[in-house]
Short mmCIF file of the C-alpha atoms (twelve columns), coordinates in Angstrom:
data_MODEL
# 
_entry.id   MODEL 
# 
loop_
_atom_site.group_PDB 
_atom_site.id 
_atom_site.type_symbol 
_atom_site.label_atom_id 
_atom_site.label_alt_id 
_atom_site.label_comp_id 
_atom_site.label_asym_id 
_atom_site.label_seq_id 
_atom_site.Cartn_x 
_atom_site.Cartn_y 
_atom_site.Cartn_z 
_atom_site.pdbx_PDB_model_num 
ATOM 1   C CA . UNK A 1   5.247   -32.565 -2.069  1 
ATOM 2   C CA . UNK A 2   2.689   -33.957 -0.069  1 
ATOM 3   C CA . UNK A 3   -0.855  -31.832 0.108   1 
ATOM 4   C CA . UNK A 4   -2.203  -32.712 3.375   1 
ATOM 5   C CA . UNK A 5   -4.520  -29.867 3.987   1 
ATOM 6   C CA . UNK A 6   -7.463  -29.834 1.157   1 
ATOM 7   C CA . UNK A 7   -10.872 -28.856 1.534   1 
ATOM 8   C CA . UNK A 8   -13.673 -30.383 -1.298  1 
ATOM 9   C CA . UNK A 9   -17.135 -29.157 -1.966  1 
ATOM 10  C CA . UNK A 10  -19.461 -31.320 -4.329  1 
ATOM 11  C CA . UNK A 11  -22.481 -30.393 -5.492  1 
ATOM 12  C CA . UNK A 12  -25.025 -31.773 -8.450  1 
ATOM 13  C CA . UNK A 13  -26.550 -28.657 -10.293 1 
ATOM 14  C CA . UNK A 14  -28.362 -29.623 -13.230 1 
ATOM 15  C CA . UNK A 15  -27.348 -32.046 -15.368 1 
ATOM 16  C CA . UNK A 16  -23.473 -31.627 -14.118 1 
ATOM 17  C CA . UNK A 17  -21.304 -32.125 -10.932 1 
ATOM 18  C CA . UNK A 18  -19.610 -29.220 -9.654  1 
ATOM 19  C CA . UNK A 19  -16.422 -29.592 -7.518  1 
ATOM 20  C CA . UNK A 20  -14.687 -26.839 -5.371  1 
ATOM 21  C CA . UNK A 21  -11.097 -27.346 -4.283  1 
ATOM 22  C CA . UNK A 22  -9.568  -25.284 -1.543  1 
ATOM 23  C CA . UNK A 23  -5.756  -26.082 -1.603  1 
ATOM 24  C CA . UNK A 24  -3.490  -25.624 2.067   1 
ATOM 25  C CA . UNK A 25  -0.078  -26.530 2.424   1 
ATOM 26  C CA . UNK A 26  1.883   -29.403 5.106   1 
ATOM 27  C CA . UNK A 27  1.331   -26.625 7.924   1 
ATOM 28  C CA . UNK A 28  -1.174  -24.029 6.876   1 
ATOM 29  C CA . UNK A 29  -5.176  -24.431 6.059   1 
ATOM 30  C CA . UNK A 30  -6.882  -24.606 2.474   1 
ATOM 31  C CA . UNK A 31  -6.984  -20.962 1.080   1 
ATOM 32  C CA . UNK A 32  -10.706 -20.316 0.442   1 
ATOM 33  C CA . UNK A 33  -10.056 -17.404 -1.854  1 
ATOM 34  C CA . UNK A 34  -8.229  -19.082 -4.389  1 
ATOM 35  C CA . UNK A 35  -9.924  -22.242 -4.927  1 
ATOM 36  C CA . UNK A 36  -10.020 -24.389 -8.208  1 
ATOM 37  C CA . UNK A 37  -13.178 -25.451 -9.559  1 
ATOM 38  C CA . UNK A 38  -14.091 -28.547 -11.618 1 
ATOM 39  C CA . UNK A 39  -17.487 -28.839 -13.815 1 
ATOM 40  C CA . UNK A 40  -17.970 -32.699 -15.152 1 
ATOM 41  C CA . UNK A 41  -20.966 -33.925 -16.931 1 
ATOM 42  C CA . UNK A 42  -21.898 -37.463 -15.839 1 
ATOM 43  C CA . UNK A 43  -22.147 -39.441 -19.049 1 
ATOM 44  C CA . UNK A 44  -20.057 -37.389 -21.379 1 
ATOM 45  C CA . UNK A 45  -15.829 -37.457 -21.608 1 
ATOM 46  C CA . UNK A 46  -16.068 -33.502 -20.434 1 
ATOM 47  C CA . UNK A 47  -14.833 -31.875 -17.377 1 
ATOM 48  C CA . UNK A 48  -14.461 -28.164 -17.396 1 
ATOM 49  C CA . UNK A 49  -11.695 -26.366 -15.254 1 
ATOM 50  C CA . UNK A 50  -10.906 -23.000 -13.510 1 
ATOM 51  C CA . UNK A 51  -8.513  -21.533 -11.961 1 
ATOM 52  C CA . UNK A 52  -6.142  -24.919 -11.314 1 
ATOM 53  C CA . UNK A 53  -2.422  -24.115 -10.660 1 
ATOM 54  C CA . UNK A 54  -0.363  -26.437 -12.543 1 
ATOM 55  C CA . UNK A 55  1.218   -27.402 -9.783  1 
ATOM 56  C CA . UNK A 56  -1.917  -29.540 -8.933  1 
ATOM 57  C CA . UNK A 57  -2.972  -30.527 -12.343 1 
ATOM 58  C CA . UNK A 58  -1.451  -33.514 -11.989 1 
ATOM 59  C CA . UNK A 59  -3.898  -34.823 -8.377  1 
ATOM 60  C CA . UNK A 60  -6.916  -33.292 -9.834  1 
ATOM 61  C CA . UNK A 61  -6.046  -35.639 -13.568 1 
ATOM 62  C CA . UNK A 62  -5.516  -38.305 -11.374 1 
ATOM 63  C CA . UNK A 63  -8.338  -38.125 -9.179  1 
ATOM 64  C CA . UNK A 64  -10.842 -37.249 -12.101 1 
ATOM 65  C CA . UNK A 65  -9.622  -40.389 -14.035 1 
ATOM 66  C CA . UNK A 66  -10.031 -42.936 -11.448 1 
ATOM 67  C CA . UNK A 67  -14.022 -41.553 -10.193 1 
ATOM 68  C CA . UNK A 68  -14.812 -41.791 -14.430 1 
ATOM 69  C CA . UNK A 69  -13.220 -44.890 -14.949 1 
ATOM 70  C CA . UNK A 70  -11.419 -43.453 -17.931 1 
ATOM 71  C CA . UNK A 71  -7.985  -44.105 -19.431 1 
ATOM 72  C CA . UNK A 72  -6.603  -40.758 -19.055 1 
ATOM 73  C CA . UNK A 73  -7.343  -37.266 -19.405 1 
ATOM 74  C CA . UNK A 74  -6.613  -34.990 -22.605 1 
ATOM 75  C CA . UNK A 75  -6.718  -31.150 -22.545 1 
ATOM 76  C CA . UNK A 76  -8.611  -29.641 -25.192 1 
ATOM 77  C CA . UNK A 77  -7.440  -26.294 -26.925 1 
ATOM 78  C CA . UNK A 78  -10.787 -24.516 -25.844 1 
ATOM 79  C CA . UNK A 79  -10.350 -21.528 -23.797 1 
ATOM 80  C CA . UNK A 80  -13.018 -19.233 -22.357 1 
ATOM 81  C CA . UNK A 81  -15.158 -17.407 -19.373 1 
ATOM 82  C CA . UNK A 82  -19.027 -18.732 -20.524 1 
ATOM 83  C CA . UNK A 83  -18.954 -22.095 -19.393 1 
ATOM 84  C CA . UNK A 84  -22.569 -22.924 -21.005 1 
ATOM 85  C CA . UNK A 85  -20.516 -21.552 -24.727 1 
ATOM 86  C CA . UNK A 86  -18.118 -24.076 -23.868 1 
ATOM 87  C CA . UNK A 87  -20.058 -26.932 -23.090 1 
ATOM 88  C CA . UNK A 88  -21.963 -26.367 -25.980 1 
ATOM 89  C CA . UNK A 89  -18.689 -26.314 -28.850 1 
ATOM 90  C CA . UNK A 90  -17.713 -28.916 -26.713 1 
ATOM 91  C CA . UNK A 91  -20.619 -31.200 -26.827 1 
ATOM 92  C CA . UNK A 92  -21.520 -30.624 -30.367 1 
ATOM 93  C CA . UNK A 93  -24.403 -28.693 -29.649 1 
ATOM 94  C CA . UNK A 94  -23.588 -25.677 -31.672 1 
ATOM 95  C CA . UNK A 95  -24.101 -25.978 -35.420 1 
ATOM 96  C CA . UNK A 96  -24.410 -23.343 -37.890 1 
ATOM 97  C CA . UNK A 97  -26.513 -25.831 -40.152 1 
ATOM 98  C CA . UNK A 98  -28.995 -25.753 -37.453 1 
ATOM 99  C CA . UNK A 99  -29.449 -22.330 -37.944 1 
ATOM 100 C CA . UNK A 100 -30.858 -22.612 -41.156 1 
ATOM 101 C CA . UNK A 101 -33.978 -23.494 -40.515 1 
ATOM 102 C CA . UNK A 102 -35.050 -20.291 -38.448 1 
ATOM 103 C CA . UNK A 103 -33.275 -17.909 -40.569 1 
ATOM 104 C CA . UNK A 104 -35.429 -15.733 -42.323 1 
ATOM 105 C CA . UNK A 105 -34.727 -15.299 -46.402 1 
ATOM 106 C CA . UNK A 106 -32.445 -12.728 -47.087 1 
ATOM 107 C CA . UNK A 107 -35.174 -10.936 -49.456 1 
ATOM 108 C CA . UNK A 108 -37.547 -10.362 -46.777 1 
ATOM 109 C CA . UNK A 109 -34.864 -8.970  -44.392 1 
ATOM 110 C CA . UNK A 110 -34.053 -6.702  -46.938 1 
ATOM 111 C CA . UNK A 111 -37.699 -5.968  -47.710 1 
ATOM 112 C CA . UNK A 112 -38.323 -5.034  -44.137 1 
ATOM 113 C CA . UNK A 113 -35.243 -2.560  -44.074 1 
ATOM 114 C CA . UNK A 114 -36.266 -1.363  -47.505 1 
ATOM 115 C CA . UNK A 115 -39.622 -0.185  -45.622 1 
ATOM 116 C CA . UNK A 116 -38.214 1.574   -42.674 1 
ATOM 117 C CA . UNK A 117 -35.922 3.350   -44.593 1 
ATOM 118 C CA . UNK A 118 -36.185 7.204   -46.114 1 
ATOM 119 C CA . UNK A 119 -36.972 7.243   -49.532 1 
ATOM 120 C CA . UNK A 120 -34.700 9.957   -50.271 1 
ATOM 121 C CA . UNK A 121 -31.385 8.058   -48.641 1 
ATOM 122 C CA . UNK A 122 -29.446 6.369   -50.966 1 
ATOM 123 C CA . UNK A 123 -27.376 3.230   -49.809 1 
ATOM 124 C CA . UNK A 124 -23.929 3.104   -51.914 1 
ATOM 125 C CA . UNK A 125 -22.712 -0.293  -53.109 1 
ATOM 126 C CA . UNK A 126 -26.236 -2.080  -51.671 1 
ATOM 127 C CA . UNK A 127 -25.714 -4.994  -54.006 1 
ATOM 128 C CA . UNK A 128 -22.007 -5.851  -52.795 1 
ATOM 129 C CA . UNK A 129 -23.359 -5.140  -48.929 1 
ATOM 130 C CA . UNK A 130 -26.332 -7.731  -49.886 1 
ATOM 131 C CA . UNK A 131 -23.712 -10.389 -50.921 1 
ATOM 132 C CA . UNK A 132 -21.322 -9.728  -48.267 1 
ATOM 133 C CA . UNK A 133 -24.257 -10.692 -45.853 1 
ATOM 134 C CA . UNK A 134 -25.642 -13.398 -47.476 1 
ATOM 135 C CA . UNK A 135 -22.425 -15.293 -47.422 1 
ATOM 136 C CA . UNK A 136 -21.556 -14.251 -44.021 1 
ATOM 137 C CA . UNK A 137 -24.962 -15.831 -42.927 1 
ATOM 138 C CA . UNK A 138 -24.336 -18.743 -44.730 1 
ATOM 139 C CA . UNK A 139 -20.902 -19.322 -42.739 1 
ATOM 140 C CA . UNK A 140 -21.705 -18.184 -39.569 1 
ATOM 141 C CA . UNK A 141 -25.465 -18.706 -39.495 1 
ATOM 142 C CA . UNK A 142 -27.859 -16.185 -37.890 1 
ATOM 143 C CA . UNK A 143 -28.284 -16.571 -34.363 1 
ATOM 144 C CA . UNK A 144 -26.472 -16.399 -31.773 1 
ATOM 145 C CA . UNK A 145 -23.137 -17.871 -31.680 1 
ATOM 146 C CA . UNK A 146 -20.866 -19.381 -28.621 1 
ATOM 147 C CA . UNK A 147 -18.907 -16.274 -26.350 1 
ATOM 148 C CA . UNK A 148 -15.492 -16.815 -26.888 1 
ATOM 149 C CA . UNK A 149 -12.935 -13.638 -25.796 1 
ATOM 150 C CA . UNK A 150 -9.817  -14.824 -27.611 1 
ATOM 151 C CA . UNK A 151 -9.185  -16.893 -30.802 1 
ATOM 152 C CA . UNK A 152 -5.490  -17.737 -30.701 1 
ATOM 153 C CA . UNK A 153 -3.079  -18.647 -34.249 1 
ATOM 154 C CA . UNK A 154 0.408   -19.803 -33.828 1 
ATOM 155 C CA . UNK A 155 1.879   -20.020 -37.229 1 
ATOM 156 C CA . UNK A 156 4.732   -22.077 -38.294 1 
ATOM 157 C CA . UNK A 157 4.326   -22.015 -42.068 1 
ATOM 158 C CA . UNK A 158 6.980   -20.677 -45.074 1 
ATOM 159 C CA . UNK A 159 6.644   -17.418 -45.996 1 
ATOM 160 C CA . UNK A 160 4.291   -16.942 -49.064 1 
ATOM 161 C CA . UNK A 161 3.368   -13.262 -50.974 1 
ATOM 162 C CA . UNK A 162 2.801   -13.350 -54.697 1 
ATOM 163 C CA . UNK A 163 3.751   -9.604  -55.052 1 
ATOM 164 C CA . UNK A 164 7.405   -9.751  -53.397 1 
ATOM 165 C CA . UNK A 165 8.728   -13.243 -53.876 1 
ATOM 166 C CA . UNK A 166 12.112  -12.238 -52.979 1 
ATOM 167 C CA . UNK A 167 11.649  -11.211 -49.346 1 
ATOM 168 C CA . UNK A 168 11.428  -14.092 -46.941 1 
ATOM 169 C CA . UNK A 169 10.501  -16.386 -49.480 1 
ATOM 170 C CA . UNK A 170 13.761  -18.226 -49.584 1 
ATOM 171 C CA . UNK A 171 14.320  -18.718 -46.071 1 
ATOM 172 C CA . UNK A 172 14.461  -22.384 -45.086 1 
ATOM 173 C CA . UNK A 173 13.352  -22.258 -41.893 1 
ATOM 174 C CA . UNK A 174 9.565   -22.021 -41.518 1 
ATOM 175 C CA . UNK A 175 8.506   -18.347 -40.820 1 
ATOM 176 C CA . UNK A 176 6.608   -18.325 -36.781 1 
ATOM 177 C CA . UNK A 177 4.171   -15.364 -35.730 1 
ATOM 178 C CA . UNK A 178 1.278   -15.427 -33.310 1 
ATOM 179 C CA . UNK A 179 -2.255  -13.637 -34.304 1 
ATOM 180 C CA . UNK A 180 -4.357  -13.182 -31.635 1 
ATOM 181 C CA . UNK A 181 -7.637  -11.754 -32.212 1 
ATOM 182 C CA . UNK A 182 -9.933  -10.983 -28.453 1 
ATOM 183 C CA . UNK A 183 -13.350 -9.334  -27.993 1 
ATOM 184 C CA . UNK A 184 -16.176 -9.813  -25.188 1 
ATOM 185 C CA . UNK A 185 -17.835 -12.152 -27.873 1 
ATOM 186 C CA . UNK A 186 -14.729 -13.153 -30.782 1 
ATOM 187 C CA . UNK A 187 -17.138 -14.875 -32.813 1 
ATOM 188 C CA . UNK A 188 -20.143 -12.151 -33.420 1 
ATOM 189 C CA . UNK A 189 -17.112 -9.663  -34.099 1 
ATOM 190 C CA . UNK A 190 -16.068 -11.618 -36.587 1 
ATOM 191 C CA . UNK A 191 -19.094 -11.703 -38.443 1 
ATOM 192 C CA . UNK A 192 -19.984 -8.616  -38.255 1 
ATOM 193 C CA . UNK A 193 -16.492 -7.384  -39.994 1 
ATOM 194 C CA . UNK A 194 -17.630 -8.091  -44.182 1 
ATOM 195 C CA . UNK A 195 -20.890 -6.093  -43.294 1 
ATOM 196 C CA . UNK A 196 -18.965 -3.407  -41.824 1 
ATOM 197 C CA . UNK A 197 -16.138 -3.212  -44.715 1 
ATOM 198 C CA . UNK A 198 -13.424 -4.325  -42.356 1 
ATOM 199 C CA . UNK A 199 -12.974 -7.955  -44.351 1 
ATOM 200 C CA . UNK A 200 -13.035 -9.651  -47.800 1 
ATOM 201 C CA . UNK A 201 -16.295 -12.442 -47.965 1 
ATOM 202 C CA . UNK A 202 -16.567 -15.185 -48.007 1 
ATOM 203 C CA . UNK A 203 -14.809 -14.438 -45.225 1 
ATOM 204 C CA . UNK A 204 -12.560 -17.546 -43.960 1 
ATOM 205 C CA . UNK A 205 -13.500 -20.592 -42.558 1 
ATOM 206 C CA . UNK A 206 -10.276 -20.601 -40.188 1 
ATOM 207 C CA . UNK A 207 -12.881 -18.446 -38.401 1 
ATOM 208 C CA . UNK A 208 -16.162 -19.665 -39.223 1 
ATOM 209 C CA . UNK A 209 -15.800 -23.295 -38.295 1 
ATOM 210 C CA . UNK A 210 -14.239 -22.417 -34.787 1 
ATOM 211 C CA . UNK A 211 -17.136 -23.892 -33.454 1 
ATOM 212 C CA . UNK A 212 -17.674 -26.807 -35.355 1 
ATOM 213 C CA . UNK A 213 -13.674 -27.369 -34.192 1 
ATOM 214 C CA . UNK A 214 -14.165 -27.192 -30.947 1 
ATOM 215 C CA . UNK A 215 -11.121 -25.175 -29.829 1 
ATOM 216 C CA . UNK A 216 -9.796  -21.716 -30.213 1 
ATOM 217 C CA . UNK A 217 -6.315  -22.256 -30.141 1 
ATOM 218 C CA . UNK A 218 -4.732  -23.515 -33.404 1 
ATOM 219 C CA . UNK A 219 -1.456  -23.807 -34.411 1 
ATOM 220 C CA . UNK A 220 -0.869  -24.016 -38.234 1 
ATOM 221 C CA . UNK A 221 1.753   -25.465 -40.099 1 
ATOM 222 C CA . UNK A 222 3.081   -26.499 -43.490 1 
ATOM 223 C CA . UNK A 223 1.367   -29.992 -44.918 1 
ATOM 224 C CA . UNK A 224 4.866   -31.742 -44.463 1 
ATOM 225 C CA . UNK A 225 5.659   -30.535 -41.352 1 
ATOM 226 C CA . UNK A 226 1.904   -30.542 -39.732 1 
ATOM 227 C CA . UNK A 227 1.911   -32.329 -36.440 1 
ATOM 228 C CA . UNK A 228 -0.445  -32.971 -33.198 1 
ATOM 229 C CA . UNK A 229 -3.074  -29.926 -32.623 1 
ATOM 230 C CA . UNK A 230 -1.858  -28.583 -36.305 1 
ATOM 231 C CA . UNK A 231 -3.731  -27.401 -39.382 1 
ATOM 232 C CA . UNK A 232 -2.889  -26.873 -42.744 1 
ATOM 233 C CA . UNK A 233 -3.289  -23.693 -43.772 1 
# 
């Protein structure tokens, strides 16, 4: 099909090029209320997207190719609302290393909860709490982290449990589940879980490097049968 009717907004804000894309039909005018909008970054491979039917992924790819002068046009697996969180896991700006230098050490935070605290409350298990946040800090750092709302695991991997080795365990074919895990920020829920009891530390750095990744969708397979966009588990 032939769009004929298109209406396109550019405007530079910031450091980035924002485009707005009103879409009409052969005989009817662009529909302003569900336009698709296009972020790109003048110097960098990035362009961020919103809202794009896939019906017109394939004008927008082409048009976006030929004003960068690039080769093609490759999707990420990086989903999300903040663009700024995006653009930063994207570009490499987010780094839990970073984070390092600004934290503060783990005896003085203590110190300073030690002091505002009742000398006749007794914390339980303060010693396992301590360790469970020390090695949460060290994987996820201590500021803030990117807002993601939805990490996303597609598993294609044989079916492993130590304890029952007789259920599933012999199946041939490779045993497929999705995990989805969604919050208004994925990532500070995460960490907060070993401090709160909810998960085993160190806690797992299928999590904690989402970041340094750069996507949120993963699928995971066996070593022998890993593919394109796959990890080994």
């Amino acid at each position: 099909m032939l769009i004929r009717n298109i209406m396109v907004n550019i405007v530079e804000h910031g450091d980035a090029v924002w485009i707005r894309i009103a879409w009409g039909k052969r005989h009817s005018p662009p529909n302003q209320q569900r336009a698709s909008f296009a972020v790109y970054y003048p110097q960098t491979p990035y362009v961020f997207m919103a809202n794009l039917a896939a019906q017109f992924r394939v004008y927008v790819s082409q048009a976006l190719v030929v004003a960068t002068e690039h080769d093609m046009l490759k999707e990420l697996d990086l989903r999300g609302h903040c663009l700024y969180s995006l653009r930063d896991i994207a570009f490499k700006r987010f780094n839990p290393a970073l984070c390092v230098h600004h934290r503060k050490p783990l005896q003085q935070l203590n110190s300073s909860q030690d002091s505002a605290q009742d000398e006749r409350i007794s914390v339980e298990h303060l010693r396992e709490k301590e360790e469970a946040k020390r090695l949460t800090t060290a994987a996820f750092g201590e500021g803030s982290l990117p807002t993601l709302e939805v990490v996303h695991y597609r598993l294609q991997t044989a079916f492993r449990d130590e304890r029952n080795t007789e259920t599933l365990s012999d199946r041939n074919k490779p045993f497929r589940c999705v995990a989805k895990f969604s919050s208004p920020n994925v990532l500070e829920s995460l960490r907060a879980l070993p401090e709160l009891g909810i998960a085993d530390v160190p806690i797992s750095t299928m999590f904690s490097s989402i970041p340094e990744k750069g996507k949120n969708y993963f699928k995971i397979t066996d070593k022998r049968t890993a593919g394109h966009n796959s990890s080994a588990p």
